[in-house]
MDAnalysis code that builds the backbone (N, CA, C; Angstrom):
import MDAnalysis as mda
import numpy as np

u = mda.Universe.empty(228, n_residues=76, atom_resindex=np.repeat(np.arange(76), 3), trajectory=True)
u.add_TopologyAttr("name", ["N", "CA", "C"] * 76)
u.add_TopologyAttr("resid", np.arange(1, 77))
u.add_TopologyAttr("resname", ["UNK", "UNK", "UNK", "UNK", "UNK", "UNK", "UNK", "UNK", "UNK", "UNK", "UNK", "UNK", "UNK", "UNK", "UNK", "UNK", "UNK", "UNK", "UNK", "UNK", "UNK", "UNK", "UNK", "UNK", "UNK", "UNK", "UNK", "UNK", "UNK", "UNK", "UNK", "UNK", "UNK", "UNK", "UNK", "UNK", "UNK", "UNK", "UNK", "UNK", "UNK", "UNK", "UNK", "UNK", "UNK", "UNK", "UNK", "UNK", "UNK", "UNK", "UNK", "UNK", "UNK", "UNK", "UNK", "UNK", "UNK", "UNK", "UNK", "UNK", "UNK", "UNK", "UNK", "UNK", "UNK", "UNK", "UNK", "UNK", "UNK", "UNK", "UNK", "UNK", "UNK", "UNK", "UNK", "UNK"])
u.atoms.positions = np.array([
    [14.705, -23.396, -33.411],
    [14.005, -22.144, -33.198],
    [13.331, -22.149, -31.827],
    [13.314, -20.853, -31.039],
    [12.434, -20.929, -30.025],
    [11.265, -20.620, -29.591],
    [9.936, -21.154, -28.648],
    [8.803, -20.606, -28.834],
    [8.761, -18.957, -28.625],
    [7.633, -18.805, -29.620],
    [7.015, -17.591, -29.748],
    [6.931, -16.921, -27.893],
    [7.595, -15.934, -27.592],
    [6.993, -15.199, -26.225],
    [5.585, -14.586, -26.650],
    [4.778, -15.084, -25.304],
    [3.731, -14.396, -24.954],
    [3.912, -12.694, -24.937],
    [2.894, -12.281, -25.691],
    [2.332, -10.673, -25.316],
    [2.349, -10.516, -23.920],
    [3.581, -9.281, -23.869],
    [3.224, -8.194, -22.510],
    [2.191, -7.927, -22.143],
    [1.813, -7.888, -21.047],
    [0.873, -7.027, -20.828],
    [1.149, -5.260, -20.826],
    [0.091, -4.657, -21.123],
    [0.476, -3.264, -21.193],
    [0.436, -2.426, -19.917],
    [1.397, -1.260, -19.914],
    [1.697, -0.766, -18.605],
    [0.323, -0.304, -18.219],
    [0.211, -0.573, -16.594],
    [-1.171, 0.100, -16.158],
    [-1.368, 1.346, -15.852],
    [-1.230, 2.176, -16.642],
    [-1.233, 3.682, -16.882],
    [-2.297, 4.378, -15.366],
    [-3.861, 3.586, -15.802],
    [-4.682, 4.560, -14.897],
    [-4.388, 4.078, -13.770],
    [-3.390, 2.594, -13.161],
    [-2.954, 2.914, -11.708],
    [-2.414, 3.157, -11.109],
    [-1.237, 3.931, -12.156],
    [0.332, 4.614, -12.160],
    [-0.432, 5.917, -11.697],
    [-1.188, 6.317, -12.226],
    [-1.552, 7.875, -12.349],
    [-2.102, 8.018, -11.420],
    [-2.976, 7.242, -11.054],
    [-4.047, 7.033, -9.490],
    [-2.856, 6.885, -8.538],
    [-1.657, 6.334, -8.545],
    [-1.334, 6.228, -7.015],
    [-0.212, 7.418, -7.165],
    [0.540, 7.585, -7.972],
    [1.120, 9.015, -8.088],
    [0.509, 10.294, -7.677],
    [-0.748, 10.700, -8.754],
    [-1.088, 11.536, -9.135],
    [-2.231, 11.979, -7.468],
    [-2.695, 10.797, -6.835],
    [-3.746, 10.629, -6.230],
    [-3.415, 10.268, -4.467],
    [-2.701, 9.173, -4.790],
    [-2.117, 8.625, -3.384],
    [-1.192, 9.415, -2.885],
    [0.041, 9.789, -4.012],
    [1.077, 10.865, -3.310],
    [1.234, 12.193, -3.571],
    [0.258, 12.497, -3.969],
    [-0.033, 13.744, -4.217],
    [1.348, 14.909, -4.918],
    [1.370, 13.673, -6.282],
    [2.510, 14.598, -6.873],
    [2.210, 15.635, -8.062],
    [2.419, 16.779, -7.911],
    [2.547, 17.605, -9.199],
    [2.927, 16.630, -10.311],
    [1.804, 16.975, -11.341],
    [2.537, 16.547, -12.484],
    [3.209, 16.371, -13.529],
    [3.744, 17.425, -12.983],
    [5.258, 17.480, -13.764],
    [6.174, 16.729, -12.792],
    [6.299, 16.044, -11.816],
    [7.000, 15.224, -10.993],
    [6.738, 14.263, -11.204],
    [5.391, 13.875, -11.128],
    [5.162, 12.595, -11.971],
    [5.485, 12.081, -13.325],
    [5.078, 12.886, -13.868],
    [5.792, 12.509, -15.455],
    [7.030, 12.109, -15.737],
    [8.181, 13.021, -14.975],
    [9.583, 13.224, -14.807],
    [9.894, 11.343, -14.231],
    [9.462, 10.817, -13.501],
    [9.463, 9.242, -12.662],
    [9.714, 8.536, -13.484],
    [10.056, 7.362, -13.244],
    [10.470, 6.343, -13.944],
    [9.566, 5.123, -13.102],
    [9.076, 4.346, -13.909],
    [8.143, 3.582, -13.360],
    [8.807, 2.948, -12.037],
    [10.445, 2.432, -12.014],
    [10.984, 2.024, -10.369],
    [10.734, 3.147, -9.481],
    [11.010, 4.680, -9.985],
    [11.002, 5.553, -9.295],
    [9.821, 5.561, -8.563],
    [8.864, 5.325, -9.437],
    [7.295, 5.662, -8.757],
    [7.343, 3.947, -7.712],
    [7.679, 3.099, -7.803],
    [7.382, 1.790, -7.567],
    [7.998, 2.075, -6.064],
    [9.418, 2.562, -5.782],
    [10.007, 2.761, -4.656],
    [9.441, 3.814, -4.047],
    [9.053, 4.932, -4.176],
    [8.013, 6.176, -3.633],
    [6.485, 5.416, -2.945],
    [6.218, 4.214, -3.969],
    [4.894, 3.711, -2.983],
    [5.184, 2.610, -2.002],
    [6.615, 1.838, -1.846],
    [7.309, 1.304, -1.132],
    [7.560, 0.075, -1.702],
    [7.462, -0.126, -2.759],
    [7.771, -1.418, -3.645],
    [8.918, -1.830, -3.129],
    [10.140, -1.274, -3.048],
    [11.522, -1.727, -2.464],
    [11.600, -1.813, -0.786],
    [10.254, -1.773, -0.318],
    [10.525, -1.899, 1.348],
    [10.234, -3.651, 1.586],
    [11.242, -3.905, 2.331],
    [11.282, -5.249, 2.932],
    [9.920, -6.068, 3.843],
    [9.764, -6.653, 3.417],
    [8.501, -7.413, 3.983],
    [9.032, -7.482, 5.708],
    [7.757, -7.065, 6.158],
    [7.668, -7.232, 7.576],
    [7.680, -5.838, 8.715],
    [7.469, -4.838, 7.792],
    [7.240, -3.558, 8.123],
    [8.428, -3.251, 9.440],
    [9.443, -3.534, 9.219],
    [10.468, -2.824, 10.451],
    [11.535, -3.757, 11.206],
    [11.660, -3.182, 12.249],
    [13.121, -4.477, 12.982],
    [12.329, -4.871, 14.321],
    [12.875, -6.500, 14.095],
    [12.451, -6.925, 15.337],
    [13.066, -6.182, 16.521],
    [12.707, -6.283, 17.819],
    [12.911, -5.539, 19.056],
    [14.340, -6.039, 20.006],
    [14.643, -6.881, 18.970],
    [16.373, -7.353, 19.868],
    [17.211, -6.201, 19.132],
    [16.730, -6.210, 17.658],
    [17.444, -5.143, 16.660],
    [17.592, -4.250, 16.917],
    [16.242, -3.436, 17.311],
    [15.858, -1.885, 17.796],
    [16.471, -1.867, 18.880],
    [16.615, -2.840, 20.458],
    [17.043, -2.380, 21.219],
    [18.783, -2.726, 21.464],
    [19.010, -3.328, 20.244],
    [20.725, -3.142, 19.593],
    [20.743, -1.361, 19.798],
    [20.125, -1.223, 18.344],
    [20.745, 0.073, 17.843],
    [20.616, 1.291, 19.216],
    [19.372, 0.891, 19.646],
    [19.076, 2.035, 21.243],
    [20.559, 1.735, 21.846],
    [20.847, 1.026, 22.374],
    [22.132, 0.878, 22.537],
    [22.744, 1.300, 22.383],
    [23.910, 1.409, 21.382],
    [25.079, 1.771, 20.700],
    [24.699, 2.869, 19.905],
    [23.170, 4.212, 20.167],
    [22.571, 5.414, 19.544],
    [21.987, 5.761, 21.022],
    [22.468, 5.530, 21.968],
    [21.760, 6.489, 22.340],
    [21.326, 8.087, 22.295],
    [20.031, 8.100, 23.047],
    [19.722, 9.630, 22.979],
    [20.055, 10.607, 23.934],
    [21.011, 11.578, 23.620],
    [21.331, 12.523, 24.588],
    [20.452, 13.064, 25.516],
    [20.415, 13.101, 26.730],
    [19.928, 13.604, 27.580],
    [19.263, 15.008, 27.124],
    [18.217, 14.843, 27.828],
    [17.660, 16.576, 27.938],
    [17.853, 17.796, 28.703],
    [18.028, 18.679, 28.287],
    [18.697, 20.037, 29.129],
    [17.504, 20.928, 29.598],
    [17.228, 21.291, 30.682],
    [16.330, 22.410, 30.284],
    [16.921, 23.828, 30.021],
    [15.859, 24.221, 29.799],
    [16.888, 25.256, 29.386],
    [16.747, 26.347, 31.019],
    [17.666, 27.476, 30.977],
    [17.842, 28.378, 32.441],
    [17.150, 29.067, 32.131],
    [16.009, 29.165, 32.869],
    [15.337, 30.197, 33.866],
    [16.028, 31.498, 34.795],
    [15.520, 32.679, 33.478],
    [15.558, 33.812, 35.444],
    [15.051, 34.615, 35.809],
])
């Protein structure tokens, strides 16, 4: 037989609702509609540690994206 699992803890409702309801300022009927990943990825739960791309990366993509020149526009 195997040991008994420990009790869940229970979902944290008032800090689901606080950062939904409060932080992202969702109607709540949008909120409700969420799925706890849903809400988890909306506060950035799925963003990669280290807030962005290093600057060899960025100035990859500048590279091979550049930005079209600016036009002015004609004057008459």
């Amino acid at each position: 037989m195997s040991a008994p699992r420990p009790a869940a803890a229970p979902f944290p409702w008032e800090a689901a609702m606080h950062a939904g309801l409060g932080l992202l300022r969702l109607p709540p009927d949008q909120f409700w509609r969420m799925t706890p990943r849903e809400l988890a990825a909306a506060l950035g739960g799925g963003a990669a540690p280290g807030g962005g791309l290093a600057r060899p990366a960025l100035d990859a993509l500048m590279r091979r994206f550049p930005d079209a020149p600016r036009t002015r526009p004609e004057t008459s």
